[in-house]
C-alpha positions as CSV (number, residue, x, y, z in Angstrom):
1,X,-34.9,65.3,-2.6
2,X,-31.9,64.2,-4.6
3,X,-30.3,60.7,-3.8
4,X,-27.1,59.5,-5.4
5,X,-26.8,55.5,-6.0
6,X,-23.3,53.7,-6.7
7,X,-21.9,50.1,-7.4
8,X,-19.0,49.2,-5.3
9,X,-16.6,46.3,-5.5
10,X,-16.6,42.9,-8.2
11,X,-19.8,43.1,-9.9
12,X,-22.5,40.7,-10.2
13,X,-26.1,39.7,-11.6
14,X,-28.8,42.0,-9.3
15,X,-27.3,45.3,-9.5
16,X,-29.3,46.7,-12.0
17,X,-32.2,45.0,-10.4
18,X,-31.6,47.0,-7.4
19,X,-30.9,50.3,-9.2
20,X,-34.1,50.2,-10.8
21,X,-36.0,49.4,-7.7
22,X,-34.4,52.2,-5.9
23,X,-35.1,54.8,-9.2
24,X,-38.7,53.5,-9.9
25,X,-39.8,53.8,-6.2
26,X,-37.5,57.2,-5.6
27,X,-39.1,58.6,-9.2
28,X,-43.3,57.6,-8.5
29,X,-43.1,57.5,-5.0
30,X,-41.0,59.9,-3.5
31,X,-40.7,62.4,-6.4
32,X,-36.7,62.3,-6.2
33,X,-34.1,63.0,-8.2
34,X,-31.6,60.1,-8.8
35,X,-28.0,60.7,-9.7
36,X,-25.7,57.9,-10.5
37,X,-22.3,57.9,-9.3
38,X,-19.7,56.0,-12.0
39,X,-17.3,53.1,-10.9
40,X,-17.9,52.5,-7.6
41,X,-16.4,55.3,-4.9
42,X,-14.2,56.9,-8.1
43,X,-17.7,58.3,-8.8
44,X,-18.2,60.5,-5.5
45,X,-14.3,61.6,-5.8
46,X,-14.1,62.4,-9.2
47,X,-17.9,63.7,-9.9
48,X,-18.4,61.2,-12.3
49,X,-22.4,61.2,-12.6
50,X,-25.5,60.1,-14.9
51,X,-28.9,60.7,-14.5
52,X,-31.6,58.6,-13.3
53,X,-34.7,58.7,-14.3
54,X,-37.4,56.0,-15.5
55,X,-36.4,55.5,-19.0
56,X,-32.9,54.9,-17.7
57,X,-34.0,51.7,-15.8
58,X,-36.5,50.3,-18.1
59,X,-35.3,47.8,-19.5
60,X,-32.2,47.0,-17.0
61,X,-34.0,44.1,-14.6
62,X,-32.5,41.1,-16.5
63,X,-29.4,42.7,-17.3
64,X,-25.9,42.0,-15.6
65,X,-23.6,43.8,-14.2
66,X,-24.1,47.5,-13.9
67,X,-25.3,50.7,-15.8
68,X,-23.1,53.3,-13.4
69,X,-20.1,50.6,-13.7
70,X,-17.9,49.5,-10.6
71,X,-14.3,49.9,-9.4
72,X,-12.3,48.8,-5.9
73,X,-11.2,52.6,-5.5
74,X,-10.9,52.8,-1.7
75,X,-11.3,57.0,-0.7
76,X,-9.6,56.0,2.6
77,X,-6.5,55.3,0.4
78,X,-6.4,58.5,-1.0
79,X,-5.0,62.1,0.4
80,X,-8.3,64.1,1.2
81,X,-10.6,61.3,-0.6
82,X,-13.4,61.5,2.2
83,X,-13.7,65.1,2.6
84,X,-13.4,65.7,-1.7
85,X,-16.7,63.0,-1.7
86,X,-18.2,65.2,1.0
87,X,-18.0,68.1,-1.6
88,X,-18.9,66.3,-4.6
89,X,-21.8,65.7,-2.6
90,X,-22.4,69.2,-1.4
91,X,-22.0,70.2,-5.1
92,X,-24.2,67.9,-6.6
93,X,-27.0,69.2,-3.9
94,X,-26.6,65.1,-3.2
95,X,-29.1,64.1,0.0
96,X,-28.5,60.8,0.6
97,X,-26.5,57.8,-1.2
98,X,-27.5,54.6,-1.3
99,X,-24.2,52.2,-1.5
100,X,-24.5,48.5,-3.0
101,X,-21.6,46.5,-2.4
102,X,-19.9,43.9,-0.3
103,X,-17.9,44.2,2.5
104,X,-15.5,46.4,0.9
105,X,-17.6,48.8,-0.3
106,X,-20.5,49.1,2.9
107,X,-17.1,49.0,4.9
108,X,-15.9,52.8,2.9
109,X,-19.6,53.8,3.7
110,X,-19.7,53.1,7.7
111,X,-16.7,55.0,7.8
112,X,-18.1,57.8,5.6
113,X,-21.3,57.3,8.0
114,X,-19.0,57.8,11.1
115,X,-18.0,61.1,9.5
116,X,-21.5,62.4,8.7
117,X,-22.7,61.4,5.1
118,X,-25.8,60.0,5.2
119,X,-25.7,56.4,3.0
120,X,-27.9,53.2,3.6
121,X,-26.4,49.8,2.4
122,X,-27.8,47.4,-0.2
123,X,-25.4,43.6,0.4
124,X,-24.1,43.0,-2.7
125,X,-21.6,39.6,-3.5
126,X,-21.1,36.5,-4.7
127,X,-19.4,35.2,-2.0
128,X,-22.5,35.3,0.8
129,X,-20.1,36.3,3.0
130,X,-21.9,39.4,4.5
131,X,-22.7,39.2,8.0
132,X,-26.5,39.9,9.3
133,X,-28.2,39.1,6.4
134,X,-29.2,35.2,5.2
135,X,-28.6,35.6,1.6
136,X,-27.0,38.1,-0.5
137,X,-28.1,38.6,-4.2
138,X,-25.7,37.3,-6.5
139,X,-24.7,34.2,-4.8
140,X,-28.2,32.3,-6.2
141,X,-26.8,33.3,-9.7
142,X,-23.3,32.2,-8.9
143,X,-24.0,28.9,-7.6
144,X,-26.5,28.0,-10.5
145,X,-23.6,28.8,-13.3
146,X,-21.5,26.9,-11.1
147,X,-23.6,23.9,-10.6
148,X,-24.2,24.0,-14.3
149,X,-20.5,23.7,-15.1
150,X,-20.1,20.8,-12.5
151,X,-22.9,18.9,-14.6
152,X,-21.3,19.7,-18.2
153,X,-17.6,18.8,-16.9
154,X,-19.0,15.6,-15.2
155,X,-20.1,14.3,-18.6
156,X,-16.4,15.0,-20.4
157,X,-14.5,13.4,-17.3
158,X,-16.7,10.2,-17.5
159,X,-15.7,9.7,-21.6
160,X,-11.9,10.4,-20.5
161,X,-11.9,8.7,-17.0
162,X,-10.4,12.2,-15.5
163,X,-10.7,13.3,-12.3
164,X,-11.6,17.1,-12.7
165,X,-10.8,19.8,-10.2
166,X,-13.5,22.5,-10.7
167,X,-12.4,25.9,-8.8
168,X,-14.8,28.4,-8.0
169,X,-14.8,32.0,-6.3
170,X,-14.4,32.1,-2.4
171,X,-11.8,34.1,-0.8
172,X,-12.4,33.3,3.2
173,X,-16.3,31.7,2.9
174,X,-16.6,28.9,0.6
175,X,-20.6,29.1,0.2
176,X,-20.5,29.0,-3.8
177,X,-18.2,25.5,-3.3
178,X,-20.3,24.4,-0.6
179,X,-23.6,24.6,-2.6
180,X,-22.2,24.3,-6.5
181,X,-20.8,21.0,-4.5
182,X,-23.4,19.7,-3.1
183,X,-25.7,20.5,-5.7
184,X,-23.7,19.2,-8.3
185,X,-23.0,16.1,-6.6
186,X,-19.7,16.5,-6.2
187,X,-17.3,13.9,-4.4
188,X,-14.8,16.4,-2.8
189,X,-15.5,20.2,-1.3
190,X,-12.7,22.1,-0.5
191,X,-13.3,25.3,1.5
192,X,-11.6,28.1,2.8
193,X,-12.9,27.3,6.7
194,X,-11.2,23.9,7.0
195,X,-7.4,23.2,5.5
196,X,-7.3,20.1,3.5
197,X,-5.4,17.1,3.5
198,X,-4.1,16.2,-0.2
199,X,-3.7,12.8,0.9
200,X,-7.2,12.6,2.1
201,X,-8.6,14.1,-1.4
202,X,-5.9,11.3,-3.1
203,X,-7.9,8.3,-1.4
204,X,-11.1,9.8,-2.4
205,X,-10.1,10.2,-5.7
206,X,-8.8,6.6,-5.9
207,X,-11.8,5.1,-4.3
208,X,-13.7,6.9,-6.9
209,X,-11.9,5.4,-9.9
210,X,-11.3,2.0,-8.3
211,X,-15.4,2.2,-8.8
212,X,-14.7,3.4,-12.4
213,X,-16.2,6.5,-12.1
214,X,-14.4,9.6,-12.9
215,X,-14.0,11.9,-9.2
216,X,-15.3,15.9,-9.5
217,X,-14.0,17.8,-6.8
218,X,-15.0,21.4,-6.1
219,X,-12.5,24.0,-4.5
220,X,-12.8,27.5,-3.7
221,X,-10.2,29.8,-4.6
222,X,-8.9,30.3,-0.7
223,X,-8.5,26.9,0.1
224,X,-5.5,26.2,2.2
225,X,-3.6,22.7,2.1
226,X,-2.9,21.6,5.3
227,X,0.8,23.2,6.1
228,X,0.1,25.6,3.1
229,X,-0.5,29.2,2.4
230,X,-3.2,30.7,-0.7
231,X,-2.4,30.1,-4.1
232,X,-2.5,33.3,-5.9
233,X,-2.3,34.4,-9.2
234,X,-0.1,37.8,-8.4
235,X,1.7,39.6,-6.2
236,X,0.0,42.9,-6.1
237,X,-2.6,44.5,-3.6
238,X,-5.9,46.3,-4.7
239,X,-7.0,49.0,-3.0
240,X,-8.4,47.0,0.6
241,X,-5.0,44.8,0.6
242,X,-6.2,42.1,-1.0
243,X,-4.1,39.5,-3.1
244,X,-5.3,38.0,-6.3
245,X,-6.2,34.5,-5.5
246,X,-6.4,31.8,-8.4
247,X,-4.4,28.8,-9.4
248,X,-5.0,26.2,-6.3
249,X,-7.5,23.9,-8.6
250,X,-4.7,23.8,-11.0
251,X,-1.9,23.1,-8.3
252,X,-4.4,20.3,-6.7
253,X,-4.9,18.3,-10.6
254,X,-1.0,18.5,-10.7
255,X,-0.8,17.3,-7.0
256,X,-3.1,14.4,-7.8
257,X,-1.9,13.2,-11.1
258,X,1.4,13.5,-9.4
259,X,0.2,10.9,-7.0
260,X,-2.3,8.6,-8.3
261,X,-0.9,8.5,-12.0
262,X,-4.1,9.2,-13.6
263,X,-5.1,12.1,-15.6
264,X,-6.1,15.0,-14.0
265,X,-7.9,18.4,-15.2
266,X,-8.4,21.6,-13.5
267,X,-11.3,24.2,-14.7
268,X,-10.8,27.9,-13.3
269,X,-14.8,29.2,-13.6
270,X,-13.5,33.0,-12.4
271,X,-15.3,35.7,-13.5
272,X,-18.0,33.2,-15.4
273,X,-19.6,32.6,-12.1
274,X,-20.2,37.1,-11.8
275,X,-22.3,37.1,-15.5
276,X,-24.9,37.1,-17.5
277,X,-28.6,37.5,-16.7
278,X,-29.5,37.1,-12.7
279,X,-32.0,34.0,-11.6
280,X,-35.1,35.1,-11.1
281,X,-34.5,34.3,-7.1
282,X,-31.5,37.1,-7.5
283,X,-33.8,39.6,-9.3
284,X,-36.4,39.4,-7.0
285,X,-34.1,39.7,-3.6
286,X,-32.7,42.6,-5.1
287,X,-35.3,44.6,-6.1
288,X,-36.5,43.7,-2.7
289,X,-33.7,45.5,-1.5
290,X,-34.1,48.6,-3.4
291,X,-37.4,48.9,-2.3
292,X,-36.6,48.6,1.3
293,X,-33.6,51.0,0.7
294,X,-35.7,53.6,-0.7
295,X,-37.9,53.5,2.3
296,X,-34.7,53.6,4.7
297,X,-33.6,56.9,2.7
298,X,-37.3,58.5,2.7
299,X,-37.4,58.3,6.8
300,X,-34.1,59.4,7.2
301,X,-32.6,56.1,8.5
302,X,-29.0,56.4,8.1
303,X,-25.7,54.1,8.6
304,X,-28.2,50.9,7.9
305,X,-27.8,47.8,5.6
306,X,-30.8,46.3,4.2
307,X,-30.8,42.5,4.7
308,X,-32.6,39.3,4.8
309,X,-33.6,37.6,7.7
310,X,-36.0,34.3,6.8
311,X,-38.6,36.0,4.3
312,X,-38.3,39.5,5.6
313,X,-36.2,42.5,4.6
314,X,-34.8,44.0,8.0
315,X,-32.6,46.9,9.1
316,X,-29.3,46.5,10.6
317,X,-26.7,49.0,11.2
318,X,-23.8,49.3,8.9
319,X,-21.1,48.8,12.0
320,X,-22.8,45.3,12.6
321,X,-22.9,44.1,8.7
322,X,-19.4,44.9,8.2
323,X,-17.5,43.6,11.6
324,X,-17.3,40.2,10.2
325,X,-17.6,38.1,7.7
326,X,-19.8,35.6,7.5
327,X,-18.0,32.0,6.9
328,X,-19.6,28.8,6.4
329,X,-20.2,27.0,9.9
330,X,-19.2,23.3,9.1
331,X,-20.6,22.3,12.4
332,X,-24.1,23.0,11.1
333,X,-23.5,21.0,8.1
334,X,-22.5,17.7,9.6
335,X,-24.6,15.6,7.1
336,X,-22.4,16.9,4.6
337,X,-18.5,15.8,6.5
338,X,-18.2,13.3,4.0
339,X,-17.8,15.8,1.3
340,X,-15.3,18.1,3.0
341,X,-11.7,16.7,1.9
């Protein structure tokens, strides 16, 4: 059997985790051959391929990123992009693929699924914003740099009595600000699920230096003021219709140094938060995946995303992971109102 693996969408720590789980147990299990498609779904269109074999993966598990690369290329965008993956496929005597991405990417496969390709799903993103499963790998990884940076900025805006704006990654779910937040004790989290109140965050940040202590607050990058729209950093669409987002820490620091007359900092942690080596919690969920996608493959269970549910790795079909996203439910987090703007 011949299986063909790809990396989708904005990469992150755990790919190469998975990639080698899915090669190892493919290669000594099954007795496959694994085929790597290059950047993402430009891979499939364009034929770009590598070879997969154990030597390949050896020494990948604490790596970043990903060995086969990544790209937003959308085939849905393109003039005959699903059927020209279908004969890439067909050429490169391809079985099966096994898709790791986010919503984006699983969303291409479901419709490729829908039009008889056989892929499974491994969750892949930062944000934790796939629906049906409890944790993506990725997000562990992201939170820790995240809570790390809250601890080391905390220290420089105590010397300078600042109030620091520290904005992280979170189009529409703000789970990295949520935990990076609470973990890093901050004293304001500003999400994507709730529009803030600037004066609200001013009287926080007040109360905070009335106390003499310098205020951290924690925003995601699709945070809306109340009355406001997204603060982006261009104009221009990629290939799923989706802004560039960046700039509303910075806008908030102006808004409260504006307003308070005390100095005020923003810190943009952007693509920091998707480097470097995974946690050990992000390696092992996703080889966990890999391992469970392999299996899916081998008994011919198609147009399914691996996913977590408590301790287990479950099955659920690609239509239900990719309907919606998953956001973060402040009614289950009432212990932390106080934090939320």
């Amino acid at each position: 059997m011949r299986v063909g693996v790809l990396t989708g969408g904005g990469d992150c720590p755990g790919l190469n985790a998975v990639i080698r789980a899915v090669v190892r147990k493919g290669v000594e299990a099954y007795r496959w051959e694994v085929v790597g498609f290059r950047n993402g779904w430009q891979g499939p269109l364009d034929g770009l391929t590598r070879d997969l074999g154990l030597d390949d993966v050896e020494d990948i598990l604490t790596r970043g990123g990903t060995i086969i690369g990544s790209s937003r290329t959308n085939p849905y965008k393109i003039d005959g992009g699903p059927e020209r993956i279908k004969q890439t496929l067909a050429e490169h005597r391809i079985d099966a693929l096994i898709a790791i991405g986010g919503e984006d990417t699983l969303g291409v496969a479901k419709r490729l699924t829908d039009d008889g390709v056989n892929v499974v799903g491994v969750p892949k993103t930062i944000d934790n914003d796939l629906a049906n499963t409890d944790y993506t790998f990725g997000f562990d990884t992201a939170v820790h740099i995240a809570t790390e940076a809250i601890d080391r900025l905390r220290t420089t805006a105590e010397s300078h009595h600042r109030a620091l704006v520290v904005e992280v990654m979170g189009r529409h779910a703000g789970w990295i600000a949520l935990h990076s937040g609470l973990a890093g004790g901050a004293n304001v989290i500003l999400v994507p699920e709730r529009p803030f109140s600037v004066e609200r965050v001013v009287k926080w940040v007040t109360s905070r230096f009335e106390r003499e202590y310098a205020p951290i607050i924690v925003v995601a990058e699709g945070a809306l003021p109340e009355g406001g729209g997204e603060v982006l950093a261009g104009g221009e669409l990629d290939a799923f219709g989706h802004v560039r987002l960046g700039g509303v820490g910075q806008w908030l620091a102006a808004e409260i140094a504006r307003r308070t007359g005390k100095e005020s900092r923003a810190v943009i942690l952007g693509h920091i938060q998707r480097g470097g080596t995974p946690t050990a919690y992000d390696r092992v969920l996703a080889t966990r995946f890999g391992l469970h996608a392999a299996d899916a493959v081998h008994e011919g269970d198609f147009g399914v995303m691996v996913a977590l549910r408590g301790t287990d790795i479950v099955r659920v079909s690609l239509t239900e992971a990719t309907a919606e996203l998953k956001t973060v439910p402040l009614e289950r987090y009432a212990e932390a109102e106080v934090f939320f703007g």
